[in-house]
C-alpha angles and dihedrals in degrees: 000000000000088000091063102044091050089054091042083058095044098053092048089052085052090041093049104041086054094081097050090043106047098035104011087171090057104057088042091055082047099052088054088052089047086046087064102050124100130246091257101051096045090054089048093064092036086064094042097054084051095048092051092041092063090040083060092044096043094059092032092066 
């Protein structure tokens, strides 16, 4: 089990070090949009990435 967790980490730490990395201008740009949201709508999309994070994982097992 640990050795899954431990793969599951390292890939989000691959997944999310692609975008600054490959365009460091763009998620700049990004995090300034996301600065601007409001509560609601981060959480929003907070909710929604986690929802479609179990439904993959869902079909994937």
């Amino acid at each position: 089990m640990w050795s899954n967790l431990l793969t599951a980490l390292a890939l989000v730490f691959v997944l999310e070090g692609i975008m600054p990395f490959v365009n460091p201008d763009g998620l700049r740009r990004m995090f300034v949009l996301g600065a601007q949201l409001d509560n609601a709508t981060l959480r929003f999309i907070g909710l929604s990435s986690m929802l479609v994070g179990v439904i993959l994982l869902y079909f994937v097992h």
